[in-house]
N, C-alpha and C positions, 0 to 999 in steps of 0.2 A: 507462341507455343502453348498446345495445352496441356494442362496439368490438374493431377485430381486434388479436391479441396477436402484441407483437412477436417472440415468437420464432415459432409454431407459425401465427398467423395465421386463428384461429379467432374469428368475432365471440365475444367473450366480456362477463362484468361482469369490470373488469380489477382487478387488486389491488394495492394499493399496495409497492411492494420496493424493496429497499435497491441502491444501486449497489456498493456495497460492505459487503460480508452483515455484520448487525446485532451478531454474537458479538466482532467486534474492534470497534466502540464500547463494548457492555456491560464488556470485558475492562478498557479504559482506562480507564473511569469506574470499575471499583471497583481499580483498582490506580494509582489515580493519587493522590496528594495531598489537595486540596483536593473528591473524587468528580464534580468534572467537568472537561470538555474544554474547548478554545477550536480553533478555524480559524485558520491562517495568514493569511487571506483576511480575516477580520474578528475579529480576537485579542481586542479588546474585550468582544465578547458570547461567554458562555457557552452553552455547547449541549450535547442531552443525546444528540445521532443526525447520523447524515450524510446524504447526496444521497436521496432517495427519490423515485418514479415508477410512477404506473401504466402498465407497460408490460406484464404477463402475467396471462393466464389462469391460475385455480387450479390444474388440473394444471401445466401450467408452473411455477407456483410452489414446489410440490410437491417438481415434479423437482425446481429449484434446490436445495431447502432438504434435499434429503437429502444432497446431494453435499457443503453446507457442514457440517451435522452432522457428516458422514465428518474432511473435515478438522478439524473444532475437535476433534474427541474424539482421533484419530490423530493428529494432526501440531502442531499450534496450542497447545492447552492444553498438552500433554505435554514439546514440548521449550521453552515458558516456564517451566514448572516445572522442568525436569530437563534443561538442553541437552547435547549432543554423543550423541545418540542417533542409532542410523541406525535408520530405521523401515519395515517394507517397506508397498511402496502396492498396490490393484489400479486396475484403470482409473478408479474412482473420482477419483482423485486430477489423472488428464487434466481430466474432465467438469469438476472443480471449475473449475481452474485455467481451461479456456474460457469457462463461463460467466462468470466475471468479469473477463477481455480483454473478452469480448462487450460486456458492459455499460457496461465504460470507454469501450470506443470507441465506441460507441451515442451516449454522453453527452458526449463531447471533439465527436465528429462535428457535433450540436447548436450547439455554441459556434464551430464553422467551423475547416477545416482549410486555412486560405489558406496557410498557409508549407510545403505541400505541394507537390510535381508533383503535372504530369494524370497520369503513369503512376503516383505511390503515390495518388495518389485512388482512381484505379482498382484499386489493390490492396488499398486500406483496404475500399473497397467489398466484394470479393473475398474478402477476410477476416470479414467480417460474415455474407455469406453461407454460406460453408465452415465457419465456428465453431457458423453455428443448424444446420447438417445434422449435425454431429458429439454438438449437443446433441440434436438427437431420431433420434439412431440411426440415421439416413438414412447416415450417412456414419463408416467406421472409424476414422477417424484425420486431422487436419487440414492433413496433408502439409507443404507450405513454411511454412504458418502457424504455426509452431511455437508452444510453452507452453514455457517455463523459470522455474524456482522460486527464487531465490536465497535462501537465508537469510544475514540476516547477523548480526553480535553487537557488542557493546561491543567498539570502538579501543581497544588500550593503547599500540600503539608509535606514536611520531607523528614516525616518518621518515619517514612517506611525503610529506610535503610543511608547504605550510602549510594544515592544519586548523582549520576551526572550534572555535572556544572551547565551541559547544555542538552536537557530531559526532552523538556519543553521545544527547542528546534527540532530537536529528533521528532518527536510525535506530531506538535504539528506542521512540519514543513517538508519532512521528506519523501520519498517514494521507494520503494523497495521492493523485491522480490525474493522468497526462501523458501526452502523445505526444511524442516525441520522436525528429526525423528530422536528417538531412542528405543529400549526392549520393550515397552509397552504402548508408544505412540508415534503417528507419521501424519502428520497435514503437511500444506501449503500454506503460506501466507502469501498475501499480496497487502501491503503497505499503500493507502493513498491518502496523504496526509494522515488525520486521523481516525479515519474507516482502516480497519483492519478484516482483508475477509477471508477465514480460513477455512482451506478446503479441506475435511477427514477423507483420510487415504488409511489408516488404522488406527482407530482407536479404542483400546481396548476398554477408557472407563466413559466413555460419552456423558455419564449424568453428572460429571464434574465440572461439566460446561453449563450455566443454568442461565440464561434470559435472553441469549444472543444468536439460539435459533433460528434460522429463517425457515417459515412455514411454507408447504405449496400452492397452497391457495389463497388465505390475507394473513391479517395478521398486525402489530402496533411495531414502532421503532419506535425508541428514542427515550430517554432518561426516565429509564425503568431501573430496578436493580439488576444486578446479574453477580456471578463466581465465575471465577473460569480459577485451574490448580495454581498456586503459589508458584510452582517453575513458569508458567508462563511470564506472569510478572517480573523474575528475574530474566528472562530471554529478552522481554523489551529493555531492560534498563541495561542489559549487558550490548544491544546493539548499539543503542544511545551514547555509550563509551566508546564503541567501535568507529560510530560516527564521529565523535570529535576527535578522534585518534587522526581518523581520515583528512577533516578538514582542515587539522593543526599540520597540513601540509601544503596549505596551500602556498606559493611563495609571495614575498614581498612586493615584488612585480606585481604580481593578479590581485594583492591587496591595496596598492594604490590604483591599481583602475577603478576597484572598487569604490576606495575613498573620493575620486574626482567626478565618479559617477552620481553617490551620494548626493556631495555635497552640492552639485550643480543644479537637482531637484531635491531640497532638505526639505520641502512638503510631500512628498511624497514617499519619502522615508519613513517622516513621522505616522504617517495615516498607511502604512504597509504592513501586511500579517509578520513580514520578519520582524520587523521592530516588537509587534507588541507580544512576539514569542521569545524574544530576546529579554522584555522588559519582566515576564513571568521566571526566566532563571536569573538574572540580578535578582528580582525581589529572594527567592530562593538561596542562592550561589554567593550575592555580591559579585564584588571585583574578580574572584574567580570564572566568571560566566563570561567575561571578555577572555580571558587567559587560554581557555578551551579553543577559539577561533582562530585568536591572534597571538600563541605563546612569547615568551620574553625570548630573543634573543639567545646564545649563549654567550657567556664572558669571553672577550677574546676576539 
């Protein structure tokens, strides 16, 4: 049966795609511990992929999938292996960055944006539409909607506040999807590991945001300086709670498979990004950084 595709709008057979491109699940699953995942959402069950949706035609898909190539080969694989690289980009690196706003917010949109205004509804809308003309060349550049890329990396000093026991898992190991507003700002985030790329849907102070621009034509990444406002910072360290809140459910059950899993490849625990994102909140947290995973018991 055909059906029109949501970016270009051509009855097409639609094809099934990732909301968040396939290359950062594969990445986690083989540099993880135990070679799979769990969800925040449902920590219990293991899973081998994320959100997936027939929403595009094969050229469409196409398109997308050259853009992510671009970055997993440029940007992605290159500074997990080897960080503090500055990498130059060509407009590739926009195209990526929008199509995957597009498809967060396609997919948050779905789940209902009530704690929205009518004016960021109307801008989210706005955004949606501006980001598919920028995807099919209709359009140079996506003006106020901006693309900003953050990379971040493993915390070591923890003056900034009080930190999560487990900062570090959070930033580098999870994936995530949000929007997040209030009376003077509305983006997207998408979480993939530790690229953060957020989509402006309204923002009233844009020059708050300083090094993490994505340009439409080149442009440098990668361990430059940058600002982005004080709440931001407090929004990632408040998920990072959220997140061990989550995983401090996991049960005993799913925790000895874990453990039989381990320990039946203890090489390949030791040489796994989970380990040495765990070993970054010990050095941090201490013995609280296991406590966040595997809480004690209660009496009784």
């Amino acid at each position: 049966m055909l059906q029109p595709c949501r970016l270009c709008g051509v009855p097409s057979e639609l094809q099934e795609s990732h909301v968040v491109p396939a290359f950062v699940y594969k990445w986690l699953k083989e540099t993880s511990a135990t070679g799979f995942i769990r969800f925040g959402q449902n920590p219990n069950k293991r899973v081998q992929d994320g959100y997936k949706e027939y929403w595009l035609c094969r050229d469409c898909e196409k398109r997308l999938n050259a853009w992510e190539t671009k970055f997993a080969t440029n940007i992605f694989h290159p500074i997990n292996e080897n960080g503090g690289q500055r990498i130059r980009y060509g407009e590739w690196l926009l195209k990526f960055c929008i199509s995957v706003s597009w498809r967060t917010l396609l997919k948050l949109k779905e789940f209902g944006l009530e704690h929205f205004t009518e004016p960021q509804r109307a801008a989210a809308d706005g955004a949606l539409t501006t980001w598919a003309k920028c995807l099919l060349g209709e359009q140079p550049n996506p003006g106020s909607f901006e693309q900003h890329l953050l990379p971040l990396d493993a915390i070591e000093d923890t003056s900034a506040g009080n930190l999560s026991p487990n900062i570090n898992r959070y930033i580098l190991r999870t994936v995530d999807l949000d929007v997040v507003r209030s009376d003077s700002i509305a983006f997207v985030v998408t979480k993939m590991s530790k690229y953060f790329v957020l989509g402006f849907i309204d923002v009233k102070y844009p020059k708050q945001w300083r090094g993490i621009k994505i340009h439409a034509r080149e442009g440098l990444f990668g361990s430059g300086d940058f600002t982005m406002p004080v709440k931001f910072r407090d929004y990632i360290f408040d998920e990072a709670k959220k997140y061990g809140a989550s995983v401090a459910k996991i049960s005993e059950k799913q925790h000895q498979k874990m453990d039989a899993l381990m320990w039946k490849n203890i090489d390949r625990v030791s040489k796994s990004g989970s380990f040495q994102a765990m070993k970054h909140d010990v050095r941090n947290a201490g013995k609280a950084a296991f406590d966040v995973h595997r809480p004690k018991k209660p009496p009784g």
